[in-house]
C-alpha positions in Angstrom: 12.6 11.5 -2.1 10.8 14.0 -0.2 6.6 13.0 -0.4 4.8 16.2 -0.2 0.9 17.0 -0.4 -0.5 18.0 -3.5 -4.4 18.9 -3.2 -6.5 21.4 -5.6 -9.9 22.1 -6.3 -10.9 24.1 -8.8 -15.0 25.4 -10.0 -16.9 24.7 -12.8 -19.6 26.1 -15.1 -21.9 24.7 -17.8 -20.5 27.0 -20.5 -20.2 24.9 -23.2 -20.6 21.5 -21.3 -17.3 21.9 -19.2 -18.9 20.5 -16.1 -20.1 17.8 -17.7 -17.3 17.4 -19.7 -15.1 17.3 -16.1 -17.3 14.5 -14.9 -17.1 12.2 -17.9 -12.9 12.9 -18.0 -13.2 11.5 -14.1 -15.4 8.7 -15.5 -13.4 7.8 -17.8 -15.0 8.5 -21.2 -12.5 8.1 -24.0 -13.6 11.3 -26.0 -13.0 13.1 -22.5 -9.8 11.6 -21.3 -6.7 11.6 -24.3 -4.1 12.6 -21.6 -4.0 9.2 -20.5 -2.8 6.5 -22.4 -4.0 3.4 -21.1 -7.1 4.2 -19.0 -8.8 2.4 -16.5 -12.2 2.7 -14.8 -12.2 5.1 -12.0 -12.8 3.2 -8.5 -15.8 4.4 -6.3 -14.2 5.3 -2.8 -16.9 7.0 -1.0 -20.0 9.2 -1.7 -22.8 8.6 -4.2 -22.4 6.3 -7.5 -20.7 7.9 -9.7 -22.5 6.9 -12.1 -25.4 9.1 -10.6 -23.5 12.2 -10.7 -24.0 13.6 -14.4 -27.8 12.8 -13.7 -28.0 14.4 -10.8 -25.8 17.7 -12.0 -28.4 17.6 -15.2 -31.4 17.3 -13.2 -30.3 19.9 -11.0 -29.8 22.2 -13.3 -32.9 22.0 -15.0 -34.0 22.9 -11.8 -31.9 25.4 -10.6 -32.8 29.4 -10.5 -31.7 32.9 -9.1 -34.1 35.5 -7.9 -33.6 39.2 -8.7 -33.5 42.0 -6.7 -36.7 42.4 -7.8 -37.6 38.9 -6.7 -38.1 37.9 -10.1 -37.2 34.0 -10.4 -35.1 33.5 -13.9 -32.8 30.8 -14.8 -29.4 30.9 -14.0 -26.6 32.1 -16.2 -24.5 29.3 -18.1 -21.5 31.2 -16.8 -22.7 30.1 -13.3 -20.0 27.9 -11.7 -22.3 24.6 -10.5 -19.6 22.2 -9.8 -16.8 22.2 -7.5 -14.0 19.9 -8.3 -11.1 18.7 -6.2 -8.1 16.2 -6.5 -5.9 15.0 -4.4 -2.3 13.0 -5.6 -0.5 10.7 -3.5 2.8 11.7 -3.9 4.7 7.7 -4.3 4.4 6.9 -8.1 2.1 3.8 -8.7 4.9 1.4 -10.1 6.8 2.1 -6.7 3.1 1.8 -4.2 2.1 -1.4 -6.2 5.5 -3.1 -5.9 5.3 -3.0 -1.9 2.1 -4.0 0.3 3.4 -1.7 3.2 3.0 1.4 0.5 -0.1 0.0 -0.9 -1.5 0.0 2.8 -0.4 3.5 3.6 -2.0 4.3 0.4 -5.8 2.7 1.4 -5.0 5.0 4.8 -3.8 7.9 3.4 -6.8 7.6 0.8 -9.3 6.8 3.3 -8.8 9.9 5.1 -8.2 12.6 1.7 -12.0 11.2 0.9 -13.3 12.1 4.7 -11.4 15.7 3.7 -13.7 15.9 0.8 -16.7 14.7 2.3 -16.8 16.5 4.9 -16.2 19.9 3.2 -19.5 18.7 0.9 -21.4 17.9 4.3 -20.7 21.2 5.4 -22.7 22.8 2.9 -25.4 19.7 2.5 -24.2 19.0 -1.0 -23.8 15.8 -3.1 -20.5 14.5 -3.8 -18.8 11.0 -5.3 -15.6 10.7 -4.8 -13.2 7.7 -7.3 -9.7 6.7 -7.2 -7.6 6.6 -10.6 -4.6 4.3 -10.8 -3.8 5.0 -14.8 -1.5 7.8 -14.5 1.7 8.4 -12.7 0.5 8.9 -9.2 -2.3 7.6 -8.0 -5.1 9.9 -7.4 -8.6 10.8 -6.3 -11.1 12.8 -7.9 -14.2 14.3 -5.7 -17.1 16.3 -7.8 -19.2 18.1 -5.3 -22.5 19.8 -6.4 -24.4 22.6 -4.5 -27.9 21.8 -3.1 -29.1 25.3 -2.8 -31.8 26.9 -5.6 -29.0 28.8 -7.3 -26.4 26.3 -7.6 -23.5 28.8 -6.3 -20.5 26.4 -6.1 -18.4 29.2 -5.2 -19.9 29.3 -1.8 -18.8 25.6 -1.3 -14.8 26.8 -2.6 -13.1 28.1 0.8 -11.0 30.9 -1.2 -14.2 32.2 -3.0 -16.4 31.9 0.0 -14.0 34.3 1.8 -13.6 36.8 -1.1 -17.3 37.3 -1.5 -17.3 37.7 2.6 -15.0 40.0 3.1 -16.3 42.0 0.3 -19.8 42.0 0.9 -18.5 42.8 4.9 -16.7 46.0 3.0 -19.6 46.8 0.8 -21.8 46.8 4.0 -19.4 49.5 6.1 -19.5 51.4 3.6 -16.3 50.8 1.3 -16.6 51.9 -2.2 -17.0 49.1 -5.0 -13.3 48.9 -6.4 -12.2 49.0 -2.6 -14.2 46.3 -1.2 -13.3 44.0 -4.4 -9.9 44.5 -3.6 -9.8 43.6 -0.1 -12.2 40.4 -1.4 -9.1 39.5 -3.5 -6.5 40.0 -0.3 -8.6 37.5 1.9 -8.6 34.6 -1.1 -5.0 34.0 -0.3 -5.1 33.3 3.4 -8.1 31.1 3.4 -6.8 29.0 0.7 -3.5 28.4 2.8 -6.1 27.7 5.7 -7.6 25.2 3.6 -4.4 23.5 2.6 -3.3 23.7 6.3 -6.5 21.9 7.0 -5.7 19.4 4.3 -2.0 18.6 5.9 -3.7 18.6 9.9 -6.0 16.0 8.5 -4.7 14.2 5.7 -0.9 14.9 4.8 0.7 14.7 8.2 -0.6 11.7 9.6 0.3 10.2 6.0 4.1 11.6 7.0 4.0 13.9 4.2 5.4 17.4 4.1 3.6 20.4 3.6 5.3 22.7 1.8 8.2 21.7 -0.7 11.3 23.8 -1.2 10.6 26.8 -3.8 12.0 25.8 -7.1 12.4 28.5 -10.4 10.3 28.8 -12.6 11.8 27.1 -16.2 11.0 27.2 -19.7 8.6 24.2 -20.8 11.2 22.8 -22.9 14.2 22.6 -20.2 11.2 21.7 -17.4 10.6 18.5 -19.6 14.2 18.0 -19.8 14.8 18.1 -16.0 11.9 15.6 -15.6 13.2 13.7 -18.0 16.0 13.2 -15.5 14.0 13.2 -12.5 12.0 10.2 -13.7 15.0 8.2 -14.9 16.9 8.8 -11.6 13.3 8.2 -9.4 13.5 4.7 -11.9 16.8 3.9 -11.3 15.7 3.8 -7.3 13.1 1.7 -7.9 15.1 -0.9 -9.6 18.0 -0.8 -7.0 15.5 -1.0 -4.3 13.6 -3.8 -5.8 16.9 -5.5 -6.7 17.7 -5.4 -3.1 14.2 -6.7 -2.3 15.3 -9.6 -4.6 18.0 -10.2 -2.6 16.5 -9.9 0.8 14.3 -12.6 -0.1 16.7 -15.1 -1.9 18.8 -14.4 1.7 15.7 -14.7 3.4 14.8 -18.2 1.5 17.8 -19.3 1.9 18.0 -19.2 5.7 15.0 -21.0 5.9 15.7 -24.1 3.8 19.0 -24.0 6.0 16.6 -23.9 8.9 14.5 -26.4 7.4 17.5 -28.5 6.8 19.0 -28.4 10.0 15.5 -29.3 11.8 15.3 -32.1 8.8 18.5 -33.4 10.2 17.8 -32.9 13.8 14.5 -35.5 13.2 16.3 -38.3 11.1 19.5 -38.3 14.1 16.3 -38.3 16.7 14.8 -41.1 14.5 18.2 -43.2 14.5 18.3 -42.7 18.0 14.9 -44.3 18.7 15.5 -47.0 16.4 18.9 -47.9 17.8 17.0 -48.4 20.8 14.1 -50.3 19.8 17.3 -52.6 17.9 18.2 -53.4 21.5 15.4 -54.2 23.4 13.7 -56.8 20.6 17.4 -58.2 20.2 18.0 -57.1 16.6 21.3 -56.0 18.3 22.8 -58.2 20.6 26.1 -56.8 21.3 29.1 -54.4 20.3 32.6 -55.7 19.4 35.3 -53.6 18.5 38.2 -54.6 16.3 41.8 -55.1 18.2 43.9 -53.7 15.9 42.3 -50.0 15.0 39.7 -50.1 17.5 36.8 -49.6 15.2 33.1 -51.0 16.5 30.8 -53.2 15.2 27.6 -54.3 16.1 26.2 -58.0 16.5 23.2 -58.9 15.1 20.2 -61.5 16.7 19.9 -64.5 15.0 16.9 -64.0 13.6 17.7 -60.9 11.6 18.3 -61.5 7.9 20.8 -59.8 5.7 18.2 -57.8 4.2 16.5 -56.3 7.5 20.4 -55.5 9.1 21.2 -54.0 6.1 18.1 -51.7 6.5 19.0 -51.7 10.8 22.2 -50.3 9.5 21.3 -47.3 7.6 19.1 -46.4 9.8 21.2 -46.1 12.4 24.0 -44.7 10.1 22.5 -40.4 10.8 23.2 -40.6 14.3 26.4 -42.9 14.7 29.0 -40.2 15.0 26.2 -38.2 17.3 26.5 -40.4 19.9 24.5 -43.4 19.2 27.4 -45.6 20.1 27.7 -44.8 23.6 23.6 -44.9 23.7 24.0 -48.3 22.8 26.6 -49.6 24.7 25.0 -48.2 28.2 21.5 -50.0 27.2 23.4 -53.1 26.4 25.1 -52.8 29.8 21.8 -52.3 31.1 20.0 -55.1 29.6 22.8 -57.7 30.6 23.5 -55.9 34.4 26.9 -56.2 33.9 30.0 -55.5 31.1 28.0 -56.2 28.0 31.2 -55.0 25.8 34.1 -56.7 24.6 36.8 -55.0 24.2 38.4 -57.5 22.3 37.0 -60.3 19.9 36.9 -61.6 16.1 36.1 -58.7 13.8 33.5 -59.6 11.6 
């Protein structure tokens, strides 16, 4: 699945509470948010509380004025847009980021640096901005409300495409160009700085994220067969998931079982290593005295001292049992030649 960037900001006025009514969505507020069906609390990534932010947009606001031509001070309209708003989506759904901790820590990264985007397009023009995360929805997201600092509260200055429309406009105005002229070439330069300002976005955020810039173009499709398709989309992007976590399954049950093999060999390797070192110990305090081995098949058996018991052989012989067909037998016999300095092993004898 291809992971592409998806960023957008967008400006807001206090007509009729919308910017408010922006911030407590972002925060939240169950009156504000009925698009999402299970909400959670938004999670403060950077910037001020948001908790702070619908004080300080109010407070602001109360103080906020424009200034005339005729340097008149009067308060500023309620169509003025005071509050710039921008999300960013990471594009791996939040069933598929939470169900692997190598997503979940490209997510942090690739989260950590969309909030630096933000904040540092709010530092640029010395405003206030908050910035939260929202795992409820499909994708995980993060929000950013930015508010101007400046008398007027002109958000639009702090909006890259509206900044350069009123620039190159008022550059027009000032050579010259007639009105309907110079808000037309305003419009032309929107375009181009808003592609700068996603370009920015991918330099920054998207690439080192490994995620593409630009998707393939795609036609435009009637709601109705839209929600079909993603109908299918979503139950093919599910049936990925499940394949890939029933794989994960399996690399782990393999993965397990290698290691109790591992575990078991090593477990093995300690109890032959342990028969070994009690075979020996049998010979020097002369809990074995000597080998024998049967005339007719051959088969070896081992003597016992005299002062070993039935019990405590029976024991010696267990013990011993791990590592009798790993050698222990030919152990034996050269420490019993050893300890005698000379043939300690009859080859022939009563088989007991």
């Amino acid at each position: 699945m291809t992971r592409t960037n998806f960023l957008h900001i967008d400006l807001h006025a206090r007509k009729s509470g919308r910017a408010n009514f922006v911030i407590d969505e972002l925060s939240r507020v169950p009156e504000s948010c009925a698009h999402v069906e299970d909400s959670l609390p938004p999670i403060q990534i950077a910037g001020v509380p948001f908790a702070e932010i619908s004080t300080q947009l109010n407070r602001r606001l109360g103080e906020a004025y424009e200034t005339t031509k005729r340097g008149v001070r009067k308060e500023i309209r309620v169509t003025q847009r005071v509050l710039l708003a921008g999300v960013a989506s990471y594009p791996v759904a939040m069933t598929e980021t939470c169900a692997s901790l190598a997503e979940r820590r490209k997510y942090r990264a690739w989260r950590a640096r969309a909030a630096k985007f933000f904040l540092d397009l709010a530092r640029a023009h010395n405003a206030i901005c908050s910035i939260v995360a929202h795992h409820d929805e499909t994708f995980p997201h993060i929000h950013a409300a930015i508010i101007p600092t400046d008398t007027a509260m002109l958000a639009p200055a702090l909006h890259p495409g509206y900044a350069a429309r009123e620039a190159a406009e008022q550059e027009c105005l000032r050579q010259g160009m007639p009105k309907k002229e110079a808000v037309a070439a305003g419009r032309r330069a929107y375009a181009p700085a808003m592609r700068q300002f996603q370009d920015a976005y991918h330099e920054q955020v998207g690439h080192p994220s490994g995620h593409a810039r630009l998707v393939t173009g795609r036609a435009r499709l009637p709601r109705g067969e839209y929600l079909a398709l993603r109908t299918c989309h979503d139950a093919r992007d599910q049936a990925i998931l499940e394949r890939e976590q029933a794989e994960r399954e399996r690399a782990a049950i393999v993965a397990e079982t290698a290691r109790l093999i591992k575990m078991g060999r090593q477990a093995s390797e300690d109890v032959i290593a342990m028969s070994f070192s009690e075979g020996m110990r049998a010979v020097r305090d002369g809990r074995i005295e000597d080998i024998v081995y049967n005339p007719v098949d051959h088969v070896a058996d081992l003597i016992r001292g005299p002062d070993v018991d039935d019990v405590e052989w029976e024991q010696l012989l267990n013990d011993l049992a791990p590592a009798w067909d790993q050698g222990l037998l030919a152990a034996l016999e050269a420490l019993l030649a050893t300890r005698s300095r000379g043939p300690a092993i009859r080859r022939a004898g009563a088989y007991f």
